[in-house]
C-alpha positions as CSV (number, residue, x, y, z in Angstrom):
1,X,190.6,196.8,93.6
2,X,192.6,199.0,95.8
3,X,194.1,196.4,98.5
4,X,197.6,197.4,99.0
5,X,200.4,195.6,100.5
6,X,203.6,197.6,102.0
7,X,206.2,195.8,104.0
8,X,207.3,197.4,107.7
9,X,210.4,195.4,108.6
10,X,209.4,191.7,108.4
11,X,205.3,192.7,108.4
12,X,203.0,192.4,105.7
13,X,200.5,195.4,106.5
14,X,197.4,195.1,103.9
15,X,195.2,197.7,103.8
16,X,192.0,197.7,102.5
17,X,190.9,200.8,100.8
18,X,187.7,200.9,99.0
19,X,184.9,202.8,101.5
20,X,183.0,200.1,102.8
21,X,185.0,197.3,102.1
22,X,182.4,195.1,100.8
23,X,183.1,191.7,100.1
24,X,182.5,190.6,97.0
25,X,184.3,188.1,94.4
26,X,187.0,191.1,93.6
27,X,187.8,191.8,96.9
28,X,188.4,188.3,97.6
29,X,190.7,187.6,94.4
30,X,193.1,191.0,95.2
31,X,193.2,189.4,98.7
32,X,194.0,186.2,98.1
33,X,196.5,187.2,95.6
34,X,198.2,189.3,98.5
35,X,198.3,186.2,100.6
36,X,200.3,184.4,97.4
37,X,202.8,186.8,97.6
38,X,203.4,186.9,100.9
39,X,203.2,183.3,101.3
40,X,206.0,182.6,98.7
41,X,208.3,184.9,100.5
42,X,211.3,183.5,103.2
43,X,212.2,184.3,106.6
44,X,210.6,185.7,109.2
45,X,207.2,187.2,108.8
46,X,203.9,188.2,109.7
47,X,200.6,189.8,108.4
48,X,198.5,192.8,109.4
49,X,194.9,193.5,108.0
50,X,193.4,196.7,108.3
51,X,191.0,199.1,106.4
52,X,190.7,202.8,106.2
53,X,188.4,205.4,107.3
54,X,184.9,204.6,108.9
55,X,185.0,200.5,107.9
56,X,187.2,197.3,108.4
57,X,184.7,195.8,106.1
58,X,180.8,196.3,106.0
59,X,180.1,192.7,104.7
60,X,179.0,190.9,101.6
61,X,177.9,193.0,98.6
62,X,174.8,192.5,98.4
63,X,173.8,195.9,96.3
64,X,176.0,193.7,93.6
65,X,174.4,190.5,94.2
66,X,171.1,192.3,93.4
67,X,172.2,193.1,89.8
68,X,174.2,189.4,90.0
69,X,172.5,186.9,91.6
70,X,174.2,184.1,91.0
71,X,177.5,185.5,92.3
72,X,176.0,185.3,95.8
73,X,177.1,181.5,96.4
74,X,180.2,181.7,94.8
75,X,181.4,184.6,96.7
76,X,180.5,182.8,100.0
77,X,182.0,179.9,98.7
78,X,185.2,182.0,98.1
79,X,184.8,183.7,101.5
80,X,184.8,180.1,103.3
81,X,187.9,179.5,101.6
82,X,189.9,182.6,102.6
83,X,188.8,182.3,105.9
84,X,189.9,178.7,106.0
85,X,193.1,179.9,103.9
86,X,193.8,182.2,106.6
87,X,193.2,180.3,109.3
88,X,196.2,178.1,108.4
89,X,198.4,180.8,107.1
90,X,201.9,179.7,107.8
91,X,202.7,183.2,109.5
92,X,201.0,184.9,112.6
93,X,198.2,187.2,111.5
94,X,196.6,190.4,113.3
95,X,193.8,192.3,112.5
96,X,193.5,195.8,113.1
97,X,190.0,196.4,112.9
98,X,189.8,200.5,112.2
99,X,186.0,201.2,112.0
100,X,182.9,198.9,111.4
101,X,182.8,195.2,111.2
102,X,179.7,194.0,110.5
103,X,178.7,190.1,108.8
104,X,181.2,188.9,106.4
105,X,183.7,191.9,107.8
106,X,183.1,190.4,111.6
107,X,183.2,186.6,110.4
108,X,186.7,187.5,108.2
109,X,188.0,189.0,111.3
110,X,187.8,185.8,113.1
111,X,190.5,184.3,110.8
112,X,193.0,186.0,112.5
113,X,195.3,185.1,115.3
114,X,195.5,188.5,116.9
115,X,192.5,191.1,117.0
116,X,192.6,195.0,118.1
117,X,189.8,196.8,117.6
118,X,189.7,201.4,117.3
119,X,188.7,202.0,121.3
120,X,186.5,204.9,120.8
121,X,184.2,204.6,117.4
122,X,183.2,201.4,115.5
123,X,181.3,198.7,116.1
124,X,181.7,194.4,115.1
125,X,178.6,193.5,114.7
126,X,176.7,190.0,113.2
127,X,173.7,191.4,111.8
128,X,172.1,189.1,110.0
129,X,168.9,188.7,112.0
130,X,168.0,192.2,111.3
131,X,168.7,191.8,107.3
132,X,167.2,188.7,106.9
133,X,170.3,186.9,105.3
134,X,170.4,183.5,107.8
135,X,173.9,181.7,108.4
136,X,174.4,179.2,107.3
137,X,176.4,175.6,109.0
138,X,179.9,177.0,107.6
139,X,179.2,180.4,108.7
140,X,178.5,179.3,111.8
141,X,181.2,177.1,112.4
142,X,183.6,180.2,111.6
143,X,182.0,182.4,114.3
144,X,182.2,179.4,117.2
145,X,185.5,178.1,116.4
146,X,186.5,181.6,117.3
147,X,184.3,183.3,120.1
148,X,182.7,181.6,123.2
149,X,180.0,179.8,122.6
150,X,178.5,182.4,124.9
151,X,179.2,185.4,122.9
152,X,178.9,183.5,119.4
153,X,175.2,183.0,121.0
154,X,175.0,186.4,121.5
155,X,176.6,187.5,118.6
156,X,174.2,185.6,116.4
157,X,170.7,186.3,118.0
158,X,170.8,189.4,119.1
159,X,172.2,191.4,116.1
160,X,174.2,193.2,118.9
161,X,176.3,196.4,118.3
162,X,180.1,195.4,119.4
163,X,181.9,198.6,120.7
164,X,185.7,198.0,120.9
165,X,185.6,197.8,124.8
166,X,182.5,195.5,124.7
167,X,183.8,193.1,122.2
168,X,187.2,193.0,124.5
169,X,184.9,192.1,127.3
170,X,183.1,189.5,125.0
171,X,186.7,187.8,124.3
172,X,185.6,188.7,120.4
173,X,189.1,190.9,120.3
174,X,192.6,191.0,122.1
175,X,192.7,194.6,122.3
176,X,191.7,198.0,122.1
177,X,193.9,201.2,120.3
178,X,193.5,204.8,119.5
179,X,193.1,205.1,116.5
180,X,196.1,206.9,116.3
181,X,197.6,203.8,118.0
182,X,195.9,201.3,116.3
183,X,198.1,200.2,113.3
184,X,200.7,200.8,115.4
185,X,199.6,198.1,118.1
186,X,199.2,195.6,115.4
187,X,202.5,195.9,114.0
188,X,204.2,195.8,117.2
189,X,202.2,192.4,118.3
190,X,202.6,191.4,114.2
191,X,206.5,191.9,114.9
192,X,207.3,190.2,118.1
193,X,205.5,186.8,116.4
194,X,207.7,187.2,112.5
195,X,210.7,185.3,114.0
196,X,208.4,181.9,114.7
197,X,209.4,178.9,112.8
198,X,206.7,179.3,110.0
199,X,206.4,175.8,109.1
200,X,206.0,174.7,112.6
201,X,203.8,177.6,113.4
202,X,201.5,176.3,110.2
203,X,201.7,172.7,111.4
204,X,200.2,173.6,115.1
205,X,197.6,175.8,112.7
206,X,196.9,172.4,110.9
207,X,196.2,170.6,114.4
208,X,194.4,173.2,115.7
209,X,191.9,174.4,112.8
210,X,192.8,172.2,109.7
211,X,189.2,170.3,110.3
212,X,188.0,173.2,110.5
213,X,189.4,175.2,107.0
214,X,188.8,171.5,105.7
215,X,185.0,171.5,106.2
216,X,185.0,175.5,104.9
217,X,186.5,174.4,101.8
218,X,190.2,175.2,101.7
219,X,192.9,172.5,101.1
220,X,196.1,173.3,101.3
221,X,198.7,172.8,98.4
C-alpha cells in the first residue's frame, strides 16, 4: 500500500499514492499505522495529507466490496474510527486536497483542521445520492460537525460537484493553491501550527469533538 511518509522540518507530509485512492481496509491500516508513528514522536509537529495525480481519494472501494462483501461494514467501521482518530490527533493537521474528493475521500477530508483545495481542476464531491449508497447517522454526523449545516444540506442532497473556489465559498475548505503551490501552502500553514503545545492542543480537540470521535467509534488510549 503505497502511503508514504517523509518529514519537511517538523511536518509529517503523507502522500497517498495508489490512483484513485480508494478506501478500503488496507488503505486504512497503512494510514493508521502512519499516524502511530508520528504520534509516538516528540516535539513540535504537525501533519499534511495529500494524494497524487488526478485524486485526493475517490471513496470506498466498492469494486472490492463486490468480490468481498462482508468487508463493507468493517471498513466503514474502520473509516469512523480514523476519522474520529484524526479528529483528536494531538498535532494540527492540513489537508491538501490535489484532485478529486468524492464520498469517503470528501468525508476523510473533514477530519482535518486545515483544508486547501488545487484552484483550477478537481472537484469534492458527496455523491452518494447518485450511487445509491445512503449515509448513514455516523456519516452524517462527520459531514455536519464539519460544514454548515447549509452546505452539509447541500452537500448531501444534491450530489453537487465542489470546484475548489466553490467549496471555499461553501466554507467546505480554507483555501485554494496552484497546484504547483499546493503542497507548498499546506506545509507552510502545517509549519506555523508544529510549535503548539501538543497535549494542550489535543485536550481543546477532546472538548471540542471528543463526543463526537466517541460516538464514531474511536477511544483514545
Amino acid at each position: 500500500m503505497d502511503i508514504s511518509l517523509q518529514y519537511v522540518g517538523p511536518v509529517g507530509l503523507v502522500t497517498w499514492n495508489e490512483g484513485e485512492n480508494r478506501v478500503n481496509l488496507d488503505s486504512l491500516q497503512r494510514l493508521n499505522e502512519v499516524l502511530d508513528e508520528l504520534e509516538a514522536m516528540d516535539g513540535p509537529l504537525a501533519l499534511v495529507l495529500t494524494g497524487q495525480g488526478k485524486f485526493f481519494s475517490n471513496g470506498l472501494d466498492l469494486e472490492r466490496f463486490g468480490a468481498n462483501p462482508a468487508e463493507f461494514v468493517a471498513t466503514l467501521d474502520d473509516l469512523n474510527r480514523t476519522i474520529g482518530r484524526l479528529l483528536l490527533f494531538p498535532a494540527y493537521t492540513v489537508a491538501a486536497l490535489n484532485g478529486h474528493t468524492f464520498a469517503a475521500g470528501a468525508l476523510l477530508s473533514c477530519s482535518f483542521d486545515y483544508r486547501v483545495m488545487r484552484e483550477d481542476r478537481g472537484y469534492w464531491c458527496m455523491n452518494e445520492a447518485e450511487i445509491g449508497l445512503a449515509l448513514d447517522r455516523r456519516l452524517w454526523t462527520i459531514l455536519s460537525n464539519r460544514l454548515s449545516r447549509q452546505s452539509a444540506i447541500i452537500a448531501a442532497t444534491t450530489a453537487h460537484r465542489f470546484s475548489g473556489p466553490d467549496a471555499l465559498a461553501h466554507g467546505i475548505v480554507e483555501a485554494v493553491a496552484s497546484e504547483d503551490a499546493l503542497v507548498s501552502h499546506a506545509i507552510d500553514v502545517a509549519s506555523t501550527y508544529a510549535s503548539l503545545d501538543r497535549a494542550i492542543l489535543g485536550e481543546h480537540k477532546r472538548l471540542i469533538q471528543g463526543d463526537v470521535a466517541t460516538y464514531l467509534g474511536f477511544t483514545p488510549t
